[in-house]
C-alpha positions in Angstrom: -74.9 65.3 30.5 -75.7 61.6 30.2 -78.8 60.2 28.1 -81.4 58.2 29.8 -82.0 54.8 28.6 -86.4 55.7 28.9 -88.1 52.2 29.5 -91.7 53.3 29.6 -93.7 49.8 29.9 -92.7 46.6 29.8 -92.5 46.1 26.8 -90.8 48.8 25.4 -87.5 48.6 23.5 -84.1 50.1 24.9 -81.7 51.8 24.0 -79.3 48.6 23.2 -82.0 47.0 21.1 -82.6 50.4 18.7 -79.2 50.8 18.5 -78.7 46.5 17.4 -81.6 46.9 15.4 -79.9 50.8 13.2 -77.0 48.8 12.9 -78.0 45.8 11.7 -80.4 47.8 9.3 -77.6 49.7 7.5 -75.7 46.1 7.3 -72.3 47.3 9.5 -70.4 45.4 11.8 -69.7 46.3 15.4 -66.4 47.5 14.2 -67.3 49.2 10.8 -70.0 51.5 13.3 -67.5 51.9 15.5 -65.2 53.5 12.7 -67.8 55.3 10.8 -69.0 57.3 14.3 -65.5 57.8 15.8 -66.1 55.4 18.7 -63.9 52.5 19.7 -66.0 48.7 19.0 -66.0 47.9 22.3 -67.6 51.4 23.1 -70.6 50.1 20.5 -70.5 46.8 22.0 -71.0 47.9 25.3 -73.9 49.9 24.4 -75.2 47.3 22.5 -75.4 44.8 25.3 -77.4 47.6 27.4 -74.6 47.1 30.2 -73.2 50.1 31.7 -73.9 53.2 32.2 -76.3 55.4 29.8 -74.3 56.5 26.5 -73.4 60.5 26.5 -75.1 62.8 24.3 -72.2 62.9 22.1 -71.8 59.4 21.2 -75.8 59.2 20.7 -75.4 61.8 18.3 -72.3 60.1 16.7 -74.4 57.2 16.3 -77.3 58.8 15.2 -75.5 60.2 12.4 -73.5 56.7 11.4 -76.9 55.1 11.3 -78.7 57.9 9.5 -81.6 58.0 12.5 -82.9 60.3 14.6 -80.7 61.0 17.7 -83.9 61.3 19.8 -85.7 58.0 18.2 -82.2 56.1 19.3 -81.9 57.6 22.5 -86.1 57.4 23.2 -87.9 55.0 20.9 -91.6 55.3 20.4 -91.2 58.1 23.0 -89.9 60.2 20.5 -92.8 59.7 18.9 -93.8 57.9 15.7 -92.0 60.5 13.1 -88.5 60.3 14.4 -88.9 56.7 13.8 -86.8 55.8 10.4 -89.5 54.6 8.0 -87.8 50.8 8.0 -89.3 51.0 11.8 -92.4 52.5 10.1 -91.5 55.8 11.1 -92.3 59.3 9.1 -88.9 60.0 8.4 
């Protein structure tokens, strides 16, 4: 099963942008991420430049867990809803 990358107005984040955003948050590289959730860099990268397809549930949740964030906020944003947000994005968690 593949994640949708939700675009809900037009000014919504995506995907790509959470994901740059968690990353650059907890201060990794492209490559340290890509160690810590078992993904190669280029996999990260990828995802990080929003081309492609939609990342699987998997590597969200590999992600989700590098970053310490909610798998949903990453996959959905404000979607998700304000408390899956990490409290850096002003989030309840």
């Amino acid at each position: 099963m593949r994640a949708l990358d939700m675009r809900h107005t037009a000014n919504a984040d995506t995907f790509a942008q959470r994901l740059r955003r968690a990353r650059q948050h907890s201060g990794l590289t492209v490559d340290a991420l890509g160690a810590k959730a078992s993904l190669l860099p280029r996999r990260v990268q990828k995802y990080e430049d929003g081309g492609g397809a939609s990342p699987a549930r998997e590597d969200i949740h590999r992600l989700a867990r590098a970053l310490d964030v909610e798998p949903l906020w990453l996959m959905a944003g404000a979607i998700a809803g304000e408390k899956f947000a990490p409290v850096w994005e002003g989030g309840g968690r």
